[in-house]
N, C-alpha and C positions, 0 to 999 in steps of 0.2 A: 795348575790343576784345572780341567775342563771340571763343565756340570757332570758330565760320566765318567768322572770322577771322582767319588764322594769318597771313597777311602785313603785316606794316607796312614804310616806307619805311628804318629804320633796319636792318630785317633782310632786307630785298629785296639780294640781288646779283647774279639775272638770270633773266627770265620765261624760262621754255622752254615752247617750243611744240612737242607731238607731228602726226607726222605720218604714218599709217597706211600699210606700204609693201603692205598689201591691196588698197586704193584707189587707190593713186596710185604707179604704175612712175616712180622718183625715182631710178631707177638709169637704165632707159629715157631722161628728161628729160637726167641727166647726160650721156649718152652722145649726145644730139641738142645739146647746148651750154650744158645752163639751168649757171649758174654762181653762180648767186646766188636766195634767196627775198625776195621783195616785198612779200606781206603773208601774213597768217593770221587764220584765224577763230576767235571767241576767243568765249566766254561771258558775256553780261549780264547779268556783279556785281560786287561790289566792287573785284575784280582788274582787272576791263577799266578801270572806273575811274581806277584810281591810274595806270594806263599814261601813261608821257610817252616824249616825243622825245629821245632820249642813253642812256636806260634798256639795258643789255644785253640780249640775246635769245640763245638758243641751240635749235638745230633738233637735235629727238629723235625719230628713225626706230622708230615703235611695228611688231610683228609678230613677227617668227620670230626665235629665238635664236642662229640659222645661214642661211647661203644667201645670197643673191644680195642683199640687204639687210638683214642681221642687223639689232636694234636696237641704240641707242645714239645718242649723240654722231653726228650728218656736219655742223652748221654752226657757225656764231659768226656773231655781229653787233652790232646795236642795231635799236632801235626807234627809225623817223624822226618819227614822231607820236604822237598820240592814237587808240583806236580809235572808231571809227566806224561808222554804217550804212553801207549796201551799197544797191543798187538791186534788192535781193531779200528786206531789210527784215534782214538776218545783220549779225553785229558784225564789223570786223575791223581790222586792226592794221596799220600800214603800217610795212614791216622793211626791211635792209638786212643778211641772213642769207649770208655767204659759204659755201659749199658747201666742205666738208674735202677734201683727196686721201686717200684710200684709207686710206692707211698714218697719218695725223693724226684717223684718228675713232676714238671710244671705245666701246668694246662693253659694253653691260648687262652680261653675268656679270663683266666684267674690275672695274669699278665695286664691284660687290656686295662684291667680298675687299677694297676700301680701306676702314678704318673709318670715314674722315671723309667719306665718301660711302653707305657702304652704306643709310644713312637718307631718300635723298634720295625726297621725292613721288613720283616718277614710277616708282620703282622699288617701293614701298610702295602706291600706288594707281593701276596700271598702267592701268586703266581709266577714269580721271578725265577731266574736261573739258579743254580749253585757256581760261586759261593754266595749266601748273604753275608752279614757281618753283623756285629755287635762293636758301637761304640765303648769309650773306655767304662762315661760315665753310667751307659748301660749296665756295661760289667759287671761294675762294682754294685750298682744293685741286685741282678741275677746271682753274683756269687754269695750276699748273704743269705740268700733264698734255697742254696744249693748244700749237699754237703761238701766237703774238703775238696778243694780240685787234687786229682788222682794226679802223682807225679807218673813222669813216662817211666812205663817196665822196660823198655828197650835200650 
């Protein structure tokens, strides 16, 4: 494993996919019905690669520290596939990302003060591509912090 490659399968316990609420009113969408994310565009390397179908997924609201979509935690899921081309030649990931209530998403600063989180990619290279990832032992502390991981509807 190269240094740019920090991910292997033994230490993977869930790709998170950011998603810039600059770009994309995901408060707006909730508030018209979207209840769930589908897929996401991800980067072709390695990471998109190792991507499978059962893999966890977790949606991270990249932007502002407060307001109408702080960053943080708003989904859970899996990933139903492999990623893939687009008909626009982009990579992307076909998910099955449950959208949080309100009061079940996790907020970046709140993150920062758990030790077994404060480390995580996304909060260390806020600017990176999709995918980031979530260690196991991450995991396992976001998942107490979460409700039930949503089994796949598909």
């Amino acid at each position: 494993m190269s240094y740019r490659e920090a991910v292997t399968e033994a230490a993977l316990g869930a790709w998170l996919f950011k998603a810039d609420s600059a770009r994309w009113d995901i408060v707006g969408a909730i508030d018209d019905g979207l209840t769930a994310v589908e897929s996401r565009c991800v980067a072709d390397n390695y990471r998109a690669a190792m991507m499978r179908s059962g893999h966890r997924a977790i949606l991270w609201v990249s932007g502002a520290v407060s307001g109408r979509a702080p960053r943080g935690v708003w989904g859970i899921g899996r990933l139903t596939g492999p990623a893939v081309p687009d008909g626009d030649g982009r990579l992307v990931v076909p998910t099955d990302i449950a959208l949080l209530r309100p009061a079940d998403r996790l907020r970046a600063d709140d993150l920062r003060e758990i030790p077994a989180l404060s480390a995580l990619e996304v909060l260390r290279m806020p600017a990176g591509s999709n995918p980031s990832w979530v260690d196991v032992e991450q995991f396992a502390a976001l998942r107490d912090l979460l409700p039930q991981w949503p089994s796949r509807r598909r």
